[in-house]
ZARO-939379 format. One record per residue (C-alpha): residue in one letter; x, y, z. Coordinates in Angstrom, 1 decimal, always signed. Layout:
! residues N
BALUM residuo   east  north     up
BALUM       A      X      Y      Z
...
! end
This chain:
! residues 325
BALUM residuo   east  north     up
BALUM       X +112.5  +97.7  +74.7
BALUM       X +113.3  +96.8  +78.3
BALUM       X +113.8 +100.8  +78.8
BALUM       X +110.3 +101.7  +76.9
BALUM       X +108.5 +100.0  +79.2
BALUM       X +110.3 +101.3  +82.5
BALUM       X +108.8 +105.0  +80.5
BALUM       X +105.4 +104.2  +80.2
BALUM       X +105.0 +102.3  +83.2
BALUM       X +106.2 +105.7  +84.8
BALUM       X +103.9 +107.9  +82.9
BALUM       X +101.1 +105.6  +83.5
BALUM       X +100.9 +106.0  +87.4
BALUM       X +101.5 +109.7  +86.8
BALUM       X  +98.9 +110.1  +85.1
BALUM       X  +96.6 +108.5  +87.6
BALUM       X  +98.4 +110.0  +90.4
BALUM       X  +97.0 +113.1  +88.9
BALUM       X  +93.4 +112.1  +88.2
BALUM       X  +93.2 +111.0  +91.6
BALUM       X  +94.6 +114.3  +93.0
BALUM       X  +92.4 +116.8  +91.0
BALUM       X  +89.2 +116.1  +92.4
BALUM       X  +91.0 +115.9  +96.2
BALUM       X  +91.7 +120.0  +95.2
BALUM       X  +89.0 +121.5  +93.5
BALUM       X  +85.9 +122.2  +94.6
BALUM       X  +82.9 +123.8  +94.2
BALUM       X  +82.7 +127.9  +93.3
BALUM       X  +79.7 +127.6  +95.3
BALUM       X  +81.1 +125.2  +97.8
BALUM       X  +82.2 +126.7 +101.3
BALUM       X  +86.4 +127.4 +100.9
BALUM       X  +88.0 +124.4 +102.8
BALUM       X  +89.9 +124.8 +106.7
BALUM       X  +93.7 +124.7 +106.4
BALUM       X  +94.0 +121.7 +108.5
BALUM       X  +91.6 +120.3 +106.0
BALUM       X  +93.9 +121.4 +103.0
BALUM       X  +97.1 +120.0 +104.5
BALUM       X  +95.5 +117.0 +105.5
BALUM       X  +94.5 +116.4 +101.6
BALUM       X  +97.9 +117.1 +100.3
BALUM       X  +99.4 +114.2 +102.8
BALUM       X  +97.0 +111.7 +101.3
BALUM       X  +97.7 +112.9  +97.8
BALUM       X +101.7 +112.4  +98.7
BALUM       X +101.4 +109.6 +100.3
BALUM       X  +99.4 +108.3  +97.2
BALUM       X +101.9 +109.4  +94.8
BALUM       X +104.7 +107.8  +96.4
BALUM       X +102.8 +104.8  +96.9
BALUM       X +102.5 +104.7  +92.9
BALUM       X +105.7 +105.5  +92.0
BALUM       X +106.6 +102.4  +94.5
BALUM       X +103.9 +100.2  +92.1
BALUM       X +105.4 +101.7  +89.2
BALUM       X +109.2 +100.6  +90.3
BALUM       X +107.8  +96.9  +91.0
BALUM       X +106.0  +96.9  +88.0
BALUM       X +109.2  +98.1  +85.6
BALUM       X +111.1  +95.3  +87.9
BALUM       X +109.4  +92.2  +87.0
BALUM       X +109.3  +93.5  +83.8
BALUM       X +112.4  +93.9  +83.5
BALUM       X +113.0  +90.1  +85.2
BALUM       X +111.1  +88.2  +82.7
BALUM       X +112.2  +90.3  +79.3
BALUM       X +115.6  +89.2  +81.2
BALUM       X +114.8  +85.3  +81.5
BALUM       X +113.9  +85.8  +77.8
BALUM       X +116.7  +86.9  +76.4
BALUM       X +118.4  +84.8  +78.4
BALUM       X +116.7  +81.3  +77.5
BALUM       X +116.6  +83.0  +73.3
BALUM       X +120.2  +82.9  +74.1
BALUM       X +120.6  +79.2  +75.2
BALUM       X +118.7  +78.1  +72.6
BALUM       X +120.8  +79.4  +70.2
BALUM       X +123.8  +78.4  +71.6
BALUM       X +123.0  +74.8  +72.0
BALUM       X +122.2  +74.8  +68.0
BALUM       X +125.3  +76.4  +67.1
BALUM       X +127.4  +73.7  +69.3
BALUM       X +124.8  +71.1  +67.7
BALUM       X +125.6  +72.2  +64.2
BALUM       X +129.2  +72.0  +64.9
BALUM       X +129.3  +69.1  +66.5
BALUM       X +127.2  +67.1  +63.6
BALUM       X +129.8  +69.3  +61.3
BALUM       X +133.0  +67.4  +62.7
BALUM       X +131.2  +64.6  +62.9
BALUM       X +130.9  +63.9  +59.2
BALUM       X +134.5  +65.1  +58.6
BALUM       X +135.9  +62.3  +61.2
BALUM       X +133.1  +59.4  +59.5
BALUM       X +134.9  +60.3  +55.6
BALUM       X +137.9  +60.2  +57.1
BALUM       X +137.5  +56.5  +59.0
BALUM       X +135.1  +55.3  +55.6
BALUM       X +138.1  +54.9  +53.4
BALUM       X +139.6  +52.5  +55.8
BALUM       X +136.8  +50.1  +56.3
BALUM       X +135.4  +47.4  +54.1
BALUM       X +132.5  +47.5  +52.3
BALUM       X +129.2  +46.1  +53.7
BALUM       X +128.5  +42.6  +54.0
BALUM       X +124.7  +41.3  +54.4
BALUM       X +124.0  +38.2  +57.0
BALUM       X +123.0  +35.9  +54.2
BALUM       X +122.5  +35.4  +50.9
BALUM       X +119.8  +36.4  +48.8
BALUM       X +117.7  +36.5  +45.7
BALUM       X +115.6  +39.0  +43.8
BALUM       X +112.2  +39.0  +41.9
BALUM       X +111.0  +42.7  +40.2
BALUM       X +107.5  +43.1  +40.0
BALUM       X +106.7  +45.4  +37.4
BALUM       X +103.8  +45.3  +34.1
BALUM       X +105.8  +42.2  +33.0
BALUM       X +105.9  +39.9  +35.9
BALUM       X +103.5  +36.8  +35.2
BALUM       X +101.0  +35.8  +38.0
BALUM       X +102.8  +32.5  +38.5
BALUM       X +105.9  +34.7  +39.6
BALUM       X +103.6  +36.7  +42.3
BALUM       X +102.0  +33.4  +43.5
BALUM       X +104.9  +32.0  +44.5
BALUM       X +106.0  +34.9  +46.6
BALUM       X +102.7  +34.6  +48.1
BALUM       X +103.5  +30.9  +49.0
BALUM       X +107.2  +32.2  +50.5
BALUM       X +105.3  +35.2  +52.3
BALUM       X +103.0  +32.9  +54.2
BALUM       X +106.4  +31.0  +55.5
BALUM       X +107.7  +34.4  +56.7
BALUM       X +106.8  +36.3  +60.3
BALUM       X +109.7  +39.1  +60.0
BALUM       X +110.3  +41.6  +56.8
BALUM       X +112.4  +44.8  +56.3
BALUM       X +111.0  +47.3  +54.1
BALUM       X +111.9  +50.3  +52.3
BALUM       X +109.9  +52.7  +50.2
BALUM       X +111.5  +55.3  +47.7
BALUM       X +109.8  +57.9  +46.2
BALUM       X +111.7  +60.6  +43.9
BALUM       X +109.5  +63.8  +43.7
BALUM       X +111.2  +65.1  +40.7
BALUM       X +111.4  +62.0  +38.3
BALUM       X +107.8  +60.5  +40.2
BALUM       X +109.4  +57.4  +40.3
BALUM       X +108.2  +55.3  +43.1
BALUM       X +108.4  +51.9  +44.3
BALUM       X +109.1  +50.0  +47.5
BALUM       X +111.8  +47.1  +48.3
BALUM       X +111.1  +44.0  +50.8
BALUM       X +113.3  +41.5  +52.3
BALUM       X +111.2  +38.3  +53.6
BALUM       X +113.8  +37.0  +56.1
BALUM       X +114.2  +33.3  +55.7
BALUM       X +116.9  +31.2  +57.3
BALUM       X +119.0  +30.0  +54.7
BALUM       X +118.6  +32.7  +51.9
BALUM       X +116.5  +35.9  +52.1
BALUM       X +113.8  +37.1  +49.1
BALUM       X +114.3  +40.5  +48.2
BALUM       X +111.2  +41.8  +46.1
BALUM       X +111.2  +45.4  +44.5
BALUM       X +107.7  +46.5  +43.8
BALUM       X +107.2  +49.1  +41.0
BALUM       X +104.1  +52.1  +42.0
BALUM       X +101.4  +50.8  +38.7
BALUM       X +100.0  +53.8  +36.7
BALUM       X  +96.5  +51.9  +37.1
BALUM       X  +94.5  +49.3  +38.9
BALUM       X  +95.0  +46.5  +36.6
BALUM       X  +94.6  +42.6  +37.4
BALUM       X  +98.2  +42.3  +38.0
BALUM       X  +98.2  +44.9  +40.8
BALUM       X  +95.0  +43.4  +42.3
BALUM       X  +97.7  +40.4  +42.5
BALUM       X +100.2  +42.0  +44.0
BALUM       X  +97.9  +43.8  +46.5
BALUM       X  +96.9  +39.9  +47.7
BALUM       X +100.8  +39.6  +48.2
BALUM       X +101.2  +42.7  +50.5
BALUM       X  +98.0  +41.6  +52.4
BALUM       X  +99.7  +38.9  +53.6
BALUM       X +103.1  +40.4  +54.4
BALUM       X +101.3  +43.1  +56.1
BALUM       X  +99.7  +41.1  +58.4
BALUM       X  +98.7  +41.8  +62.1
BALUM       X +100.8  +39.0  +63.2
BALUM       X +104.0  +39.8  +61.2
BALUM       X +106.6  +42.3  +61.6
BALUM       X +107.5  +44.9  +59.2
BALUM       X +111.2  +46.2  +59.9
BALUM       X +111.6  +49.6  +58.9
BALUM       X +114.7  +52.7  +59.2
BALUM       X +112.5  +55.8  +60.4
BALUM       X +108.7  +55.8  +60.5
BALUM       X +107.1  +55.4  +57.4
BALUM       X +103.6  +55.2  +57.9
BALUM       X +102.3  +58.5  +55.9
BALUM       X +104.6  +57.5  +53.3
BALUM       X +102.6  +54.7  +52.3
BALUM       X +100.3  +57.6  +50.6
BALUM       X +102.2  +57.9  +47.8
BALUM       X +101.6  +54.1  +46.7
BALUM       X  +97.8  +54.2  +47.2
BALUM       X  +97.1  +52.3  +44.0
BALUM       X  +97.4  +49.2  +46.0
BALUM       X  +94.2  +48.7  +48.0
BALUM       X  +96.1  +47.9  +51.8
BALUM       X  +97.4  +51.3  +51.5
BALUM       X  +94.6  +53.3  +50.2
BALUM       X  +92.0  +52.2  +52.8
BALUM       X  +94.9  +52.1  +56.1
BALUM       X  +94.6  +48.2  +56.0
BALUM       X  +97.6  +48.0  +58.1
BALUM       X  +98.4  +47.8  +61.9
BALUM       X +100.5  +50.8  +62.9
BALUM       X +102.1  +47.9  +65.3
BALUM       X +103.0  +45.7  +62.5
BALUM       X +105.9  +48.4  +61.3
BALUM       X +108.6  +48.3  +63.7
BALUM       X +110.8  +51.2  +63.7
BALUM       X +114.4  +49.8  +64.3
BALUM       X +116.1  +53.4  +64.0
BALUM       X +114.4  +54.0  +67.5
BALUM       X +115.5  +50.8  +68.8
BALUM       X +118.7  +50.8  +67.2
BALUM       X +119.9  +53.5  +69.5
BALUM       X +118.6  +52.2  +72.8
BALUM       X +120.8  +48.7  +72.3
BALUM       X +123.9  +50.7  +71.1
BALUM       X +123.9  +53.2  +74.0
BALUM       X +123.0  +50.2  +76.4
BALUM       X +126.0  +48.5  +75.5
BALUM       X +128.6  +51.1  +74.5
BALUM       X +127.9  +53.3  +77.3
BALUM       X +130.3  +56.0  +78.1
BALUM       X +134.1  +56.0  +79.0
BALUM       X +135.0  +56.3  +82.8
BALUM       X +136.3  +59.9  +82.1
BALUM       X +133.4  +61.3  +79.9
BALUM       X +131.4  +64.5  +81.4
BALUM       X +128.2  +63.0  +80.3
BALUM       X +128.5  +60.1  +82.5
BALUM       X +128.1  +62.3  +85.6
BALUM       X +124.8  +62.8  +84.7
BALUM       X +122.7  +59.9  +82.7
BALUM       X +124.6  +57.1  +81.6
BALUM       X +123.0  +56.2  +78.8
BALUM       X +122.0  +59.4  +77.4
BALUM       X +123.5  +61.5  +74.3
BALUM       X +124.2  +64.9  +75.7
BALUM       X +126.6  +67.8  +74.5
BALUM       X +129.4  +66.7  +77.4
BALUM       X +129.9  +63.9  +75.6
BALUM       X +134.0  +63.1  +74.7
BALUM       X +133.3  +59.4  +73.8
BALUM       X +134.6  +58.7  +70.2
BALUM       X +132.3  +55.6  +69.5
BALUM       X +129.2  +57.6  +70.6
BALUM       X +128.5  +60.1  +67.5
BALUM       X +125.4  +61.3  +68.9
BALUM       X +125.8  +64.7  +71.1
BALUM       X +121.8  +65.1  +72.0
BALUM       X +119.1  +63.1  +72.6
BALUM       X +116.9  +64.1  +70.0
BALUM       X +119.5  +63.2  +67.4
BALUM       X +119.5  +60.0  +65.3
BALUM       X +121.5  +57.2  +63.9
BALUM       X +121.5  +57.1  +59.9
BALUM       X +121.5  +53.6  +58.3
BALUM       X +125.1  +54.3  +57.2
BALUM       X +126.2  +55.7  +60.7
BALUM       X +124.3  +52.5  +62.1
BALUM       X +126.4  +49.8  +60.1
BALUM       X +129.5  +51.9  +60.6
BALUM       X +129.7  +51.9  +64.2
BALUM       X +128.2  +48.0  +65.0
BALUM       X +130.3  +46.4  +62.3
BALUM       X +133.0  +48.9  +61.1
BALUM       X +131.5  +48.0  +57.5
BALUM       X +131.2  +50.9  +54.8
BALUM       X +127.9  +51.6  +53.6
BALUM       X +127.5  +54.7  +52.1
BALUM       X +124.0  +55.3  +50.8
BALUM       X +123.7  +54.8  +47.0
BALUM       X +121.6  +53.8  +44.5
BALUM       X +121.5  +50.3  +45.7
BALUM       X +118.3  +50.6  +47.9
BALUM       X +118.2  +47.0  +47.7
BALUM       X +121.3  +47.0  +50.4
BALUM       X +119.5  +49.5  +52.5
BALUM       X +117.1  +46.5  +53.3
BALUM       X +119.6  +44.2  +53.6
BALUM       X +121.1  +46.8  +56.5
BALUM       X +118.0  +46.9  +58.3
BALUM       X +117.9  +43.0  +58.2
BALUM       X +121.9  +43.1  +59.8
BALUM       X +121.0  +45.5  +62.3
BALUM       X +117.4  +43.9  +63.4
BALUM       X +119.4  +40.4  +64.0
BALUM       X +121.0  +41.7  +66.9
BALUM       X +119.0  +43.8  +68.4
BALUM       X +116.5  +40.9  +68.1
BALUM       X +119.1  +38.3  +69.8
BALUM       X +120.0  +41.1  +72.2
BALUM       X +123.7  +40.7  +71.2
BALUM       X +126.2  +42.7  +74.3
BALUM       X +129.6  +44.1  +73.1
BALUM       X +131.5  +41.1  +73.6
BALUM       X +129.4  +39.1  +70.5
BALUM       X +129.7  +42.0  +68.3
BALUM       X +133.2  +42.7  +68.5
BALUM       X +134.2  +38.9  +68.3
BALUM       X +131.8  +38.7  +65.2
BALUM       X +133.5  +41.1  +63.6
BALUM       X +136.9  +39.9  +64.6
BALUM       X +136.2  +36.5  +63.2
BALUM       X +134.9  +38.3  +59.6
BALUM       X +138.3  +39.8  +58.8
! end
């Protein structure tokens, strides 16, 4: 390609070169014949313009040349940093199966208990959990939503002191009287003034669950859902920062980067981020592989959230989990 170009470039400013210099030769039949000093005079200016094109024509093919270069070049880094990403991410999960199978299994903070809302839950049921919402200011929520099998409902933890209320809300077929209840519910749960812990953003997944009114008209702050994925990863790598020997230190010290050696820092680049699982892994050396058991995926959320919230350092979160075992 890079030689193509140096070719036409060539023939190009040949090709002018000899526009320019047939009408500098020819002349008239009836014209008076031109002097000789006159002739030789003309052929300098037409080698001299010549040579100045070919000169152009180098230039040109040079820069050419220079940028198809920077290119290939960049095309080349790009691809070099997703291979090392993929491989790093691909050692990664070896090393997590391998450490899994020593761990225990995950604990939540507190105890809890459970209502299902579904086309058999009575109205007394829902107004009590409207009663408990209105006590509550933080929440952790999960949606699920199976393409295949179009099952669809969402899970939320209202985080209360003593013992936490996990409700599991089933997607109804149809606006009935019973999901005109339940939409009163998530009114108040979604309200401007509470927070709505999430893992990931999960604003345009609401869509799917447009039956309930608060959802179908965008009745809910973008501020009240709190992704704690994102803030997750600026605690961790503010207090497990890099050993003294690790290359990445040299440059940001709370970065991810590929020159990364730490073992307790799994991320190799920025853009990458902490899974749930990875999350509870590396803050409390608990197991939690993700299962069918969505309602522990909230309970996760609420674990993590607590001390990011109290703004726990190191120190608190290895002696809590030395005091666990």
């Amino acid at each position: 390609m890079i030689h193509n170009n140096s070719i036409y470039s060539y023939l190009l400013l040949i090709l002018c070169s000899i526009l320019n210099i047939y009408p500098s030769v020819c002349y008239n039949e009836t014209s008076t014949p031109i002097n000789k000093d006159s002739t030789v005079r003309k052929w300098n200016i037409i080698l001299w313009d010549f040579l100045v094109s070919m000169l152009l024509g180098i230039i040109i093919s040079t820069l050419v040349n220079h940028y198809q270069f920077k290119l290939i070049k960049s095309t080349i880094q790009c691809s070099t940093e997703v291979i090392l990403n993929t491989y790093s991410k691909y050692n990664e999960k070896k090393n997590v199966r391998k450490i899994m199978k020593d761990l225990t299994n995950f604990i939540p903070l507190k105890s809890f208990k459970t209502y299902h809302i579904d086309s058999d839950t009575s109205m007394e049921t829902i107004d009590i959990l409207i009663d408990q919402a209105k006590q509550t200011q933080r929440f952790s929520f999960i949606t699920y939503d199976d393409k295949v099998s179009e099952k669809k409902f969402f899970i939320i933890e209202l985080i209360q002191p003593s013992t936490s209320i996990i409700v599991i809300i089933d997607r109804f077929q149809e606006a009935n009287v019973l999901c005109n209840k339940t939409d009163n519910l998530l009114l108040v749960i979604f309200n401007e003034s509470n927070c709505v812990q999430t893992w990931r953003d999960i604003f345009h997944g609401l869509f799917g669950f447009q039956i309930y009114d608060i959802f179908l008209y965008e009745r809910i702050d973008r501020k009240t859902l709190v992704n704690m994925q994102d803030h997750f990863k600026e605690w961790y790598n503010k207090n497990f920062s890099h050993n003294e020997n690790c290359g990445q230190l040299l440059n940001f010290i709370d970065i991810d980067g590929p020159l990364c050696s730490c073992s307790h820092r799994p991320c190799k680049f920025p853009e990458d981020k902490w899974s749930l699982s990875m999350a509870i892994m590396y803050a409390f050396h608990e197991n939690f592989e993700l299962s069918h058991d969505h309602i522990q995926q909230c309970l996760a959320i609420t674990k993590l959230s607590h001390v990011i919230e109290n703004e726990w350092t190191r120190e608190q979160i290895q002696c809590f989990n030395e005091h666990r075992k």
